[in-house]
C-alpha positions as semicolon CSV with decimal commas, in nm:
position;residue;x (nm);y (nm);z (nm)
1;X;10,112;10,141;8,536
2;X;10,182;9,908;8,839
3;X;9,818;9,927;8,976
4;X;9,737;9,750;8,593
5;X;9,959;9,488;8,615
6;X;9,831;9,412;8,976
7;X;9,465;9,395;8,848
8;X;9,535;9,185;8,613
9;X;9,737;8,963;8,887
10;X;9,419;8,979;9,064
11;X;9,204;8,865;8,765
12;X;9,401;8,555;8,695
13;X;9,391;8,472;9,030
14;X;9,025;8,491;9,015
15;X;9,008;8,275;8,721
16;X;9,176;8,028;8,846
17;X;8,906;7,850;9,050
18;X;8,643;7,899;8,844
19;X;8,901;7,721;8,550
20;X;8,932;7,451;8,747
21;X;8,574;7,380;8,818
22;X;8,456;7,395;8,448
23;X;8,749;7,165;8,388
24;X;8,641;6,918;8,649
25;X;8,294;6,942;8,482
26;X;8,457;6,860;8,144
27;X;8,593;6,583;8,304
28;X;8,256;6,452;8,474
29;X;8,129;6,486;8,113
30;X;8,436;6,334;7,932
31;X;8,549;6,107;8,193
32;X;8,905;6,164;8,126
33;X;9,144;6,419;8,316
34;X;9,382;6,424;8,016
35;X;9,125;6,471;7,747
36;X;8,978;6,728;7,956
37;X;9,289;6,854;8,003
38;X;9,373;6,844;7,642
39;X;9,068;6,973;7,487
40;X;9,099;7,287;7,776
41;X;9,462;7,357;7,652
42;X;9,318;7,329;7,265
43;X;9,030;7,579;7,318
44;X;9,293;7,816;7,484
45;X;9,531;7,730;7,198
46;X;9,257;7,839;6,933
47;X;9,198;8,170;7,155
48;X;9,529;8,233;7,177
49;X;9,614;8,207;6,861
50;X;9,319;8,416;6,767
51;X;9,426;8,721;6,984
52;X;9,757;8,684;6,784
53;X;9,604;8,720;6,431
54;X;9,323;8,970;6,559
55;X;9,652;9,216;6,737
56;X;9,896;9,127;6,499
57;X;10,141;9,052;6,736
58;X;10,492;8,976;6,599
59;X;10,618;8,597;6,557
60;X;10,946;8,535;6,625
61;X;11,242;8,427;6,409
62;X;11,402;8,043;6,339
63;X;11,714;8,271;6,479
64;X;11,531;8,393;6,779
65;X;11,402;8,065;6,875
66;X;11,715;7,879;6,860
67;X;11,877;8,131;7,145
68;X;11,626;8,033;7,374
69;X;11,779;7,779;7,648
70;X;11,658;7,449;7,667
71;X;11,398;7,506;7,982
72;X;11,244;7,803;7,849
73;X;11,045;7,466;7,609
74;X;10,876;7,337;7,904
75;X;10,626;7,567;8,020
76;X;10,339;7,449;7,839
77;X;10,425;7,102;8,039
78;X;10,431;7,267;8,325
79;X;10,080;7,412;8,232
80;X;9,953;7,076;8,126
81;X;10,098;6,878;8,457
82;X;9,892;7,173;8,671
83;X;9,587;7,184;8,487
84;X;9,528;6,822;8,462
85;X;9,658;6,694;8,782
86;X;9,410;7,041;8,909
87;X;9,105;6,879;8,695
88;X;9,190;6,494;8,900
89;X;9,231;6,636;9,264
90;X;8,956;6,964;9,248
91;X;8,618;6,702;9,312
92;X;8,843;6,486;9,634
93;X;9,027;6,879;9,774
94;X;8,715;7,114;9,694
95;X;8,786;7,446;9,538
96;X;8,937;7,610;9,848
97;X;9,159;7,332;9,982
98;X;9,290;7,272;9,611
99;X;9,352;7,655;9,600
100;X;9,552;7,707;9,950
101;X;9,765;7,416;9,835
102;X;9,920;7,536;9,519
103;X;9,907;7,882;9,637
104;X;10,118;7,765;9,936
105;X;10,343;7,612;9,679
106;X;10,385;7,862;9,461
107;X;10,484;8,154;9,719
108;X;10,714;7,865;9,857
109;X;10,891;7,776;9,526
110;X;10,835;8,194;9,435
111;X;11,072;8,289;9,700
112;X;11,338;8,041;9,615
113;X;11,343;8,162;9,252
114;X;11,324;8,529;9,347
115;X;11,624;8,478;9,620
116;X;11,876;8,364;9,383
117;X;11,669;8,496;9,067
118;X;11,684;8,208;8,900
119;X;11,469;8,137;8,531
120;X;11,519;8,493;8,459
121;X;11,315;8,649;8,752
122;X;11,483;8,972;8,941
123;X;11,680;8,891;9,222
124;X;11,514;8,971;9,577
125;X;11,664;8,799;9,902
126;X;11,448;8,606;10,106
127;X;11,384;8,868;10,465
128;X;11,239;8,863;10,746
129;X;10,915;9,015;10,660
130;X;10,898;8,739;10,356
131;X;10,981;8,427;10,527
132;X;10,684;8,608;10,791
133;X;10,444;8,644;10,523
134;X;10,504;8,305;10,391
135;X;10,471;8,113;10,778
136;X;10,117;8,297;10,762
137;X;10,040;8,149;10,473
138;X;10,142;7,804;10,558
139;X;9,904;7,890;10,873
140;X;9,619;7,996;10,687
141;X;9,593;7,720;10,461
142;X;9,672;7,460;10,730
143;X;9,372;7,603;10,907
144;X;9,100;7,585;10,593
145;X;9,276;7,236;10,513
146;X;9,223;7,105;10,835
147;X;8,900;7,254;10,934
């Protein structure tokens, strides 16, 4: 079951770059990050909610939503700050240099979250073999940044 959920890692890391270049394109066409933004987060709205009808997947409860804490709201801001902000910088950073940037920044923020398991993530301290990994990182995209 863990070789799944790592393919699937794998896939949305693939579709990440090629999201960000039809956005862009939207954008060229549009001339708006925001509206591009917007009408990217509407389609995937409209397939979303499609997948939920089509699988019948369960809605939750007035009760259920009121337990949820305050930041578990934002996450669609989140989304929309990333994808539009993506969509302005993509055509200036290129594809590559836009992609070792906020990869950089997520394993950065990643381990912080996973050290003291904060937003509901598992709890796994920061090591020497992680804070390694992460230097090469930093490395590697300081090298296709730069060059």
């Amino acid at each position: 079951m863990q070789t799944w959920y790592v393919l699937l890692a794998i896939a949305a890391g693939t579709v990440l770059p090629l999201q960000v270049g039809v956005n862009s394109t939207l954008r060229q066409g549009i001339g708006s990050p925001v509206v591009a933004a917007l009408i990217s987060f509407a389609v995937g709205s409209a397939c979303l909610l499609a997948y939920a009808i089509v699988s019948r997947a369960a809605w939750p409860t007035a009760q259920a939503l009121g337990k949820l804490p305050p930041w578990a709201w934002i996450g669609g801001a989140l989304g929309a700050y990333y994808v539009a902000t993506a969509i302005l910088v993509a055509p200036k950073l290129g594809a590559a240099n836009l992609v070792c940037l906020t990869i950089t920044a997520q394993l950065l923020t990643s381990l912080v979250l996973d050290h003291y398991g904060l937003i509901g993530f598992a709890q796994h301290g920061i090591n020497t073999a992680r804070i390694a990994g992460a230097l090469l990182l930093v490395a590697g995209t300081v090298m296709i940044v730069k060059y």
